[in-house]
FIBA-700025 format. One line per field, with one value per residue: residue in one letter; chain; x, y, z of N, C-alpha, C in turn. Coordinates in steps of 0.1 Angstrom, whole numbers, plus 5000, padded with zeros to 4 digits. Example, Ala and Ser with C-alpha at 12.3 -4.5 7.8 and 13.67 -1.06 7.14 Angstrom:
% FIBA-700025
code	c(A; S)
unit	c(A; A)
n_x	c(5132; 5128)
n_y	c(4943; 4978)
n_z	c(5078; 5071)
ca_x	c(5123; 5137)
ca_y	c(4955; 4989)
ca_z	c(5078; 5071)
c_x	c(5132; 5129)
c_y	c(4967; 5000)
c_z	c(5078; 5079)
***
This chain:
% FIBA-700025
code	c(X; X; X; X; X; X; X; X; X; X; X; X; X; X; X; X; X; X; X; X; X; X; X; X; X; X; X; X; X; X; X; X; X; X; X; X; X; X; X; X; X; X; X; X; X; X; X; X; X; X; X; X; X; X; X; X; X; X; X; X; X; X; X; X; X; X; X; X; X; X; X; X; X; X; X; X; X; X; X; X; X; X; X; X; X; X; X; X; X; X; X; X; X; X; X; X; X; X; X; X; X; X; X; X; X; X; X; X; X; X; X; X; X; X; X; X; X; X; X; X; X; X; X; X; X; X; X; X; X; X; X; X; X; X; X; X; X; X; X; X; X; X; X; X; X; X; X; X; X; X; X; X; X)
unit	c(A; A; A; A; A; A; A; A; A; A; A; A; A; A; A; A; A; A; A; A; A; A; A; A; A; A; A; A; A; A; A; A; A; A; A; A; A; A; A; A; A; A; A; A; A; A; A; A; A; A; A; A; A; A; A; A; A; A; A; A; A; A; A; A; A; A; A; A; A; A; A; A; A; A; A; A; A; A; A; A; A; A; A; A; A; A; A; A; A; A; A; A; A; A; A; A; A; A; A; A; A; A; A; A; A; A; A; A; A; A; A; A; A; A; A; A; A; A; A; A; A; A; A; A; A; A; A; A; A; A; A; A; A; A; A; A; A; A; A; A; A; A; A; A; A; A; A; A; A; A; A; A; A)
n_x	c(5008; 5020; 5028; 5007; 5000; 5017; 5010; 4984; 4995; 5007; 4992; 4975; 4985; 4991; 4967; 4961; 4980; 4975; 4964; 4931; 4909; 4908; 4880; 4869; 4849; 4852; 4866; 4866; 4857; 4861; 4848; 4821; 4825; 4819; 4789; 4781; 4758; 4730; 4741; 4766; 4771; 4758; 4775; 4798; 4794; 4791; 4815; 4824; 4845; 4830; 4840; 4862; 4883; 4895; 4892; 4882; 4891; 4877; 4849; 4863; 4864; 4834; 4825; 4837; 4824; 4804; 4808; 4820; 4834; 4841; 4814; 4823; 4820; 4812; 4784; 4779; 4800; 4795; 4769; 4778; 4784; 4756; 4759; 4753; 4767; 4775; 4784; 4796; 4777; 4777; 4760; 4725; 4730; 4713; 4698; 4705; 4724; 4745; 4739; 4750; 4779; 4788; 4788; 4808; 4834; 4839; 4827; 4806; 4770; 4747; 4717; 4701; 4694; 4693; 4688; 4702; 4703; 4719; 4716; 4728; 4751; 4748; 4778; 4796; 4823; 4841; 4836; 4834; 4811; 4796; 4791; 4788; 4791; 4771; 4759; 4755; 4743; 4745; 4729; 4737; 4726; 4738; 4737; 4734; 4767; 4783; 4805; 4823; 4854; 4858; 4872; 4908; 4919)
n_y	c(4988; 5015; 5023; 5031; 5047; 5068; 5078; 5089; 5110; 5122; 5132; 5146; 5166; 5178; 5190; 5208; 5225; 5234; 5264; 5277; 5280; 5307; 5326; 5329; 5350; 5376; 5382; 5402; 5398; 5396; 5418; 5408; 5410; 5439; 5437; 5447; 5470; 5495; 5510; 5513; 5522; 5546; 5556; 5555; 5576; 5596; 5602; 5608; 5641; 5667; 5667; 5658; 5636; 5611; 5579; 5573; 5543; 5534; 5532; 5522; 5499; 5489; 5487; 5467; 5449; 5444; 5447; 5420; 5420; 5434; 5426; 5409; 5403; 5399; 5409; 5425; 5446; 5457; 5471; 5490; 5518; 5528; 5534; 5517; 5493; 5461; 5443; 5413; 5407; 5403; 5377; 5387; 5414; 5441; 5467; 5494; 5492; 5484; 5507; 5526; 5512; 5517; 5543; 5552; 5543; 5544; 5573; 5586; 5593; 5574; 5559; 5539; 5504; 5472; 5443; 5404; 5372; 5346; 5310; 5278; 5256; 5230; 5207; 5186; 5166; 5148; 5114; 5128; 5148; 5182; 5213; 5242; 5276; 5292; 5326; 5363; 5390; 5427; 5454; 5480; 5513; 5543; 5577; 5602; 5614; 5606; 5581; 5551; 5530; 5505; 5485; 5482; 5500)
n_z	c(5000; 5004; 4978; 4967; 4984; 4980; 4951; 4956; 4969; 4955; 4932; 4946; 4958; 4931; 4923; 4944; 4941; 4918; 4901; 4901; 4871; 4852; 4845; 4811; 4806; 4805; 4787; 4758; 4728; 4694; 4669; 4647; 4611; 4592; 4576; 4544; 4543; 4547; 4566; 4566; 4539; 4538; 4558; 4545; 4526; 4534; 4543; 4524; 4500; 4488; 4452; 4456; 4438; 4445; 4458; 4488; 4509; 4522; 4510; 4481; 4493; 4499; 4476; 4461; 4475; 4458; 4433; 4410; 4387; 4355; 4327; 4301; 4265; 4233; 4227; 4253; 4252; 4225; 4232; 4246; 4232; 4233; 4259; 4277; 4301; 4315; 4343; 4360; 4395; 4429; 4442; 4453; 4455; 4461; 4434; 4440; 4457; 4438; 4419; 4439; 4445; 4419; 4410; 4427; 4425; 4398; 4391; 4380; 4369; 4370; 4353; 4352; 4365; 4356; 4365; 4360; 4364; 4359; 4348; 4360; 4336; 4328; 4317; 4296; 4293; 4273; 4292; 4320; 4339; 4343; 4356; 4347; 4373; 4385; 4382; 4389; 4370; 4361; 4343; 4334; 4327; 4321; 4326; 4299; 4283; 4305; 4304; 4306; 4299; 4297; 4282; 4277; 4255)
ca_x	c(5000; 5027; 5031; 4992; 4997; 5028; 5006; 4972; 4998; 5014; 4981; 4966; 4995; 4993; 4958; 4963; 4986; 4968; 4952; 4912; 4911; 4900; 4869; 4870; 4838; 4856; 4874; 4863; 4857; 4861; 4833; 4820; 4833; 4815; 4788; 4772; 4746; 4727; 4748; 4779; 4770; 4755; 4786; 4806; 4791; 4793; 4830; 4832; 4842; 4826; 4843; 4872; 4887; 4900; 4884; 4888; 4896; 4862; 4838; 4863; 4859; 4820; 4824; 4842; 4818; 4788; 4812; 4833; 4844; 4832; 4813; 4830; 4817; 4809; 4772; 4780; 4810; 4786; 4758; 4784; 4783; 4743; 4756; 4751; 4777; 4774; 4788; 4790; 4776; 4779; 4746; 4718; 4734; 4700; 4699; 4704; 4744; 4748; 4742; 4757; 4790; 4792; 4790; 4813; 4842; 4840; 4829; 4799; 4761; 4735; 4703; 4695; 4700; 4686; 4696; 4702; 4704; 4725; 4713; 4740; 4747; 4755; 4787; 4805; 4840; 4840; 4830; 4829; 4799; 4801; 4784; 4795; 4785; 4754; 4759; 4740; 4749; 4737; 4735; 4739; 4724; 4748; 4731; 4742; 4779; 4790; 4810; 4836; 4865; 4857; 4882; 4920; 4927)
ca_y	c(5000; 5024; 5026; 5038; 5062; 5082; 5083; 5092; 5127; 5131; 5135; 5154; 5178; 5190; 5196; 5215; 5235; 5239; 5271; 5276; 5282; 5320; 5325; 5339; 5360; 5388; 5383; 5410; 5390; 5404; 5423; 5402; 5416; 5448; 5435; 5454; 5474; 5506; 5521; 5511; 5526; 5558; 5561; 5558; 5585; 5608; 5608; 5613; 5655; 5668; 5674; 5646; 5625; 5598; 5570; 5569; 5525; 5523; 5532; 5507; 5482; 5485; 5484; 5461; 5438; 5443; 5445; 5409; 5423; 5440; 5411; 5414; 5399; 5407; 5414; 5433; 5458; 5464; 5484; 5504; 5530; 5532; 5541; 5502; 5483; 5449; 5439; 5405; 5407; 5390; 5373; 5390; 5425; 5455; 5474; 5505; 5489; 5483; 5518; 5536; 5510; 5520; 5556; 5556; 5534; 5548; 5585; 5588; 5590; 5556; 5560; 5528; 5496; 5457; 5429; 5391; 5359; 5336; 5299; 5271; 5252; 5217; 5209; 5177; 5167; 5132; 5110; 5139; 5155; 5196; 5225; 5265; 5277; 5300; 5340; 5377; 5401; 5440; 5459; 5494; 5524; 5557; 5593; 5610; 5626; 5598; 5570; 5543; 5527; 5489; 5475; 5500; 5510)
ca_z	c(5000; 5005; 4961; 4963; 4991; 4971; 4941; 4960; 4975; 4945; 4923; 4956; 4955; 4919; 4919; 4956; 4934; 4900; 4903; 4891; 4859; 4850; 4839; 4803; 4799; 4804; 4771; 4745; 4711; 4680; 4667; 4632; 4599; 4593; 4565; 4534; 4549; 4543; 4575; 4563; 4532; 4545; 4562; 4532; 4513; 4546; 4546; 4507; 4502; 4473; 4442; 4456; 4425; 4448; 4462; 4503; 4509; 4528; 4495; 4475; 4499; 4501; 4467; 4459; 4478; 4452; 4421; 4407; 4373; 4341; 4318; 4287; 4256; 4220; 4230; 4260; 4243; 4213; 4239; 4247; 4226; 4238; 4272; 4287; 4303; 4323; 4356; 4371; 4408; 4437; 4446; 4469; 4460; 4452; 4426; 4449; 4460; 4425; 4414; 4445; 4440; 4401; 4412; 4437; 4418; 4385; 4394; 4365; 4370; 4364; 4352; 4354; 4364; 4357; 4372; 4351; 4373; 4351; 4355; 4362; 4330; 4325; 4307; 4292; 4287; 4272; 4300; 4327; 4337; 4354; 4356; 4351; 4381; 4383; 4388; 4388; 4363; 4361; 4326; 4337; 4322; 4326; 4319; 4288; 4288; 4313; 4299; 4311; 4299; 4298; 4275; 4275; 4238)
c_x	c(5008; 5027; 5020; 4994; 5009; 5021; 4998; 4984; 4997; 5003; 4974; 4972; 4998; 4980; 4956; 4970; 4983; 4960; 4940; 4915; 4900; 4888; 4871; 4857; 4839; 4859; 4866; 4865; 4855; 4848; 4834; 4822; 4818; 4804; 4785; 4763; 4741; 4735; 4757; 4782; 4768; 4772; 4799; 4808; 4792; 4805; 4834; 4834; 4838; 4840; 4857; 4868; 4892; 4891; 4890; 4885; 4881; 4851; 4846; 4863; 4847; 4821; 4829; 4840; 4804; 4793; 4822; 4837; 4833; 4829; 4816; 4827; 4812; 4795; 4775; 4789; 4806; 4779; 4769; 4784; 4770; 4745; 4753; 4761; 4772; 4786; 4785; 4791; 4778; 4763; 4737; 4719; 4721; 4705; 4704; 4719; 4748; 4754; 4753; 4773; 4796; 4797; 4802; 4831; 4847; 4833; 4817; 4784; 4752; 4725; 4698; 4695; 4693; 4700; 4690; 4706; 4707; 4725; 4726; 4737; 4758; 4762; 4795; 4816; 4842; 4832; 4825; 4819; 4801; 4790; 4793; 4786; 4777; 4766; 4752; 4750; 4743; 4740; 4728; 4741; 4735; 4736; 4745; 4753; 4788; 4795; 4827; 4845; 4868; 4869; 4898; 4921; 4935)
c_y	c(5013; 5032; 5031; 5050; 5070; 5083; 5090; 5109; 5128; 5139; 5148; 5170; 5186; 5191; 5209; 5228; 5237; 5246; 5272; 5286; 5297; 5318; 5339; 5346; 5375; 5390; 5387; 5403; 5401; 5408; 5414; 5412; 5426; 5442; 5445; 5461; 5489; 5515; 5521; 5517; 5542; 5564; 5563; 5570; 5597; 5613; 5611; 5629; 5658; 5676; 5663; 5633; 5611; 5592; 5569; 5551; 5528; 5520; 5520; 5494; 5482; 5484; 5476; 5447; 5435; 5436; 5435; 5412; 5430; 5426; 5415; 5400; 5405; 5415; 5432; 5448; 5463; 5473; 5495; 5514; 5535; 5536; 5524; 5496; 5471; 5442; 5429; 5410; 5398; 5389; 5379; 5405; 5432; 5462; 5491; 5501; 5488; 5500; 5529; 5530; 5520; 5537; 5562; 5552; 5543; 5568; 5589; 5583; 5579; 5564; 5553; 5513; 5479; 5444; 5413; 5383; 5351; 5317; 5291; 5262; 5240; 5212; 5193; 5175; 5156; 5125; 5119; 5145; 5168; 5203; 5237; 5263; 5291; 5318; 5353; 5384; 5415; 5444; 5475; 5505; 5537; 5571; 5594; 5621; 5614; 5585; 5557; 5536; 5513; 5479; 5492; 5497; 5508)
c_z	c(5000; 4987; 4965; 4969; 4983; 4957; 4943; 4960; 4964; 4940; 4937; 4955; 4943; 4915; 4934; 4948; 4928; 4909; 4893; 4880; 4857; 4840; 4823; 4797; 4798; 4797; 4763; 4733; 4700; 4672; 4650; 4623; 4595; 4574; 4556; 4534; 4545; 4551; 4567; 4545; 4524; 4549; 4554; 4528; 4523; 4548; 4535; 4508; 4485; 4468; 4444; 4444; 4432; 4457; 4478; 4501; 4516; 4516; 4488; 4482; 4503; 4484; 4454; 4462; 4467; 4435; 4422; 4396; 4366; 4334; 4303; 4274; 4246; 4224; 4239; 4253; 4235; 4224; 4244; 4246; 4229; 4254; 4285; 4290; 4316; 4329; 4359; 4389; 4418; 4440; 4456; 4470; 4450; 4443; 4430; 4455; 4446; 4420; 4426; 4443; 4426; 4408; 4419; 4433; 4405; 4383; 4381; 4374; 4365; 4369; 4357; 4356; 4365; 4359; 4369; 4363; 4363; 4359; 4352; 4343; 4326; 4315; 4307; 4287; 4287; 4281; 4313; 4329; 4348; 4355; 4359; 4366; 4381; 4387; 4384; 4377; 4362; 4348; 4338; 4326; 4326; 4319; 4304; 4291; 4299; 4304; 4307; 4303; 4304; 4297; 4272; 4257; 4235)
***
């Protein structure tokens, strides 16, 4: 019995010494990533100064969440010259982030703006079977006198 009783202290002795474990609810967590919102958008356009040519980083990073590229294709590049260009989106983003992105990005007034939901479409490669994968696209109206700069020259 003596082997049991030098294990029984030992184990007794380093929980006697292990102090209690802090309680962490005091610990301040990271606030969640600031989403896409009408504040956050508001607040954008609050800090813009009129008549400023450069883009403050918060406007291109709210806008940078609505816009994934120019869609560039024969179709699309032809409306051009009518004043239309098209935008893939990210999914879920209004018509109303669309147009204040463009504006805010590209520095030029929208009339108008519709929004295409591109369905997914099933593709074969010999035996293989896929799918593109689905996404939104905007065709954006500009007022007259405003133009962008799609494709460089």
């Amino acid at each position: 019995m003596p082997i049991l009783k030098h294990i029984f202290t030992k184990r007794n002795k380093k929980i006697a010494g292990h102090p209690k474990k802090k309680d962490d609810s005091f610990v301040k967590k990271p606030a969640p990533p600031k989403e896409f919102t009408k504040e956050a958008l508001s607040e954008s356009k609050s800090k813009k100064k009129s008549g400023a040519s450069v883009i403050k980083s918060d406007q291109a990073h709210v806008a940078h969440n609505v816009i994934v590229r120019p869609h560039i294709s024969e179709k699309s590049v032809s409306k051009n010259t009518e004043g239309k260009y098209v935008f893939e989106i990210y999914s879920g983003v209004s018509k109303k982030d669309v147009t204040s992105a463009i504006e805010d990005l590209y520095g030029v007034k929208v009339e108008k703006v519709n929004r295409i939901s591109v369905k997914p479409k099933n593709k074969r490669y010999r035996r293989d079977v896929g799918s593109k994968p689905r996404h939104d696209k905007a065709v954006v109206t500009l007022k007259e006198g405003h133009g962008i700069e799609v494709l460089p020259q």
